[in-house]
C-alpha positions, 0 to 999 in steps of 0.5 A: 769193848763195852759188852753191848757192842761184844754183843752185837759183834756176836749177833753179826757173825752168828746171822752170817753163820745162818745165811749158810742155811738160807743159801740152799733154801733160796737155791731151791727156787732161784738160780744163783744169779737171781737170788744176788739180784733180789738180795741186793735188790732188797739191802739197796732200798736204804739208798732212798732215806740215806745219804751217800757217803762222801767218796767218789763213785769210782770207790763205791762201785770198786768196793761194791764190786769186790765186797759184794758182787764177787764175792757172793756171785762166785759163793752162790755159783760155787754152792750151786755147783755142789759146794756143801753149805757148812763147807762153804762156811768155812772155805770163805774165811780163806779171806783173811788169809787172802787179805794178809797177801794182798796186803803184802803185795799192794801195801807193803804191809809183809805178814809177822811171823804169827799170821805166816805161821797161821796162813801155813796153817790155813793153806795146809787145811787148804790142801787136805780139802783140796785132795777130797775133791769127787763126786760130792765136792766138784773141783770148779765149786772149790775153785769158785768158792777161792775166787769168792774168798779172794774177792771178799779180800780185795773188798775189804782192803778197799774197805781199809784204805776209805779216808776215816770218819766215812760212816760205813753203814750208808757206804754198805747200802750204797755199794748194795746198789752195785751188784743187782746189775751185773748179777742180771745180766749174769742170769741172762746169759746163764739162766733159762728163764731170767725173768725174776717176776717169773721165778718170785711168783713161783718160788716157795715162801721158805726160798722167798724168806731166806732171800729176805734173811739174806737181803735185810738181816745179812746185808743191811744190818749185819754188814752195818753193825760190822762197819760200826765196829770197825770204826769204833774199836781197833781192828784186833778187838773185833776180829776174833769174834768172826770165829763164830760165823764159820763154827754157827755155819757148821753147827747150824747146817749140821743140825737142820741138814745133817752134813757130814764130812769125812775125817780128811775134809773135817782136818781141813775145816779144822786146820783153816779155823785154827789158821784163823784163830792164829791170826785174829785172836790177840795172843799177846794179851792172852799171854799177858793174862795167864801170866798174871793169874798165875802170878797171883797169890791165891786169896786164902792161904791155908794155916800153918801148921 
C-alpha cells in the first residue's frame, strides 16, 4: 500500500475508535433510536449531489439494512441498556468471526485452519465476557451487541458479492438513506416523547456534536475511505489495520471515562483481539520476513583475529 492510503486506512479505524466516545455522549440527550435517525439523517445528505450507484434498490436497501441499520440500532440499544462503551468496542469485531461463518454457510467458502483457530480463540474470549454478566453488563446488551456484530457481518458479505467497479462511497451514501425510517418508527414505539425536533432543541451542544462525529466523520467519510481501500487494495492488506478501532476505543474510553474492566472481562477483550489479530494479519508474509532478516549476513563482520 502507498503510505498515504496506510494513512488513511489509519485515519478510519482510529474515527471508528472515537465513536465509542460519542455513543454515551450523544446517549446522554437522545434515546437510541433518535440518534440512528439523525446520524444517518445527516451521512444521507451526500444523495443530493452523488449519483446512485448502478445496483438494483433491492441491494441497496439489503445492505443498508444490514450494514447500517442493524448493526448500529441493536449497538445504540445495547449501549443503552449498559453496554460499556470500551467493551463495546471490542465485542463488535465479533463481526469478522460472524462473517467467516456466514460465509461458511451461504458461500461455501469453509474457514483455514488459521481463522478456525482464531475464531476458537475469539468465542473463548467470548465466553470468559460472557460468564462476568451483572449488575454492570446486563446479559440482553451483550446479547444485543452479538446481534449487532452479526448484522454488521451479513452486511458486509452483501457488501462482498456487489458486481466490481461499483464506486462504494456513493453506495455508503446511498444505503444511509435506509436507516433514519425504521429507526423512526422504532422511537415511536419505544420512545416517550419521539419527536426529534423536540429532543435537538433540548439536547446539549456536547450530544448535538458527537451526533454530527458520528454522522459526517463516521459514516460518510470513514465509511468511504474503507470503500475506497477495499477496492483498491486486496482485502489482507487493509484488513489489519481494523486492529486499531477496538485498541483506540479502549484507550480512548479509558482516558476520558475511566472504564475499567476486571481481570476476567479484561482476557476476554484480550482473547477476542488476538482471535482478530490471528485471522487478519498476513502471518505468512510475516514469517517470510523474519525468515529473511534472519537469514541476512550482518553488514559489518568483525576482523579476524
Amino acid at each position: 500500500m502507498k503510505v498515504r492510503d496506510m494513512a488513511l486506512a489509519a485515519l478510519a479505524n482510529v474515527i471508528w475508535g472515537f465513536t465509542y466516545v460519542a455513543y454515551p455522549l450523544a446517549l446522554e440527550s437522545f434515546t437510541a433510536s433518535q440518534m440512528a435517525v439523525l446520524r444517518f439523517l445527516l451521512a444521507c445528505l451526500p444523495v443530493l449531489f452523488v449519483a446512485r450507484p448502478n445496483l438494483p434498490w433491492r441491494s441497496i436497501l439489503a445492505i443498508g439494512a444490514t450494514l447500517f441499520t442493524g448493526q448500529f440500532l441493536l449497538l445504540f440499544f445495547a449501549l443503552a441498556a449498559g453496554l460499556p462503551p470500551g467493551l463495546a468496542s471490542v465485542t463488535t469485531q465479533m463481526h469478522a468471526f460472524f462473517a467467516v461463518l456466514i460465509a461458511a454457510v451461504v458461500l461455501r467458502e469453509y474457514p483455514t485452519r488459521r481463522q478456525g483457530l482464531g475464531l476458537v480463540v475469539a468465542f473463548t474470549g467470548l465466553l470468559l465476557i460472557g460468564l462476568t454478566v451483572g449488575a454492570d453488563l446486563p446479559l440482553v446488551a451483550l446479547l444485543l451487541a452479538m446481534f449487532a456484530a452479526m448484522s454488521w457481518a451479513t452486511g458486509s458479505i452483501l457488501l462482498r458479492r456487489t458486481p466490481h467497479g461499483v464506486p462504494m462511497g456513493p453506495l455508503m451514501v446511498w444505503c444511509s438513506l435506509v436507516p433514519p425510517v425504521p429507526a423512526y418508527l422504532a422511537s415511536l414505539v419505544l420512545d416517550k416523547d419521539p419527536s426529534i425536533v423536540t429532543a435537538v432543541m433540548h439536547a446539549s451542544v456536547t450530544s448535538i456534536l458527537a451526533v454530527v462525529f458520528l454522522g459526517t466523520l463516521a459514516t460518510t467519510l470513514a465509511f468511504g475511505i474503507w470503500g475506497y481501500l477495499m477496492q483498491r487494495y486486496p482485502s489482507a492488506a487493509v484488513a489489519p489495520f481494523a486492529l486499531l478501532s477496538p485498541c483506540t476505543g479502549v484507550l480512548a474510553v479509558a482516558l476520558i471515562f475511566g472504564e475499567k474492566f476486571g481481570p476476567l472481562r479484561a482476557a476476554g477483550m484480550g482473547c477476542i483481539l488476538l482471535g482478530l489479530m490471528i485471522v487478519v494479519l498476513p502471518w505468512p508474509r510475516i514469517a517470510e520476513w523474519f525468515g529473511a532478516a534472519s537469514r541476512r549476513e550482518p553488514a559489518c563482520r568483525p576482523p579476524s583475529s
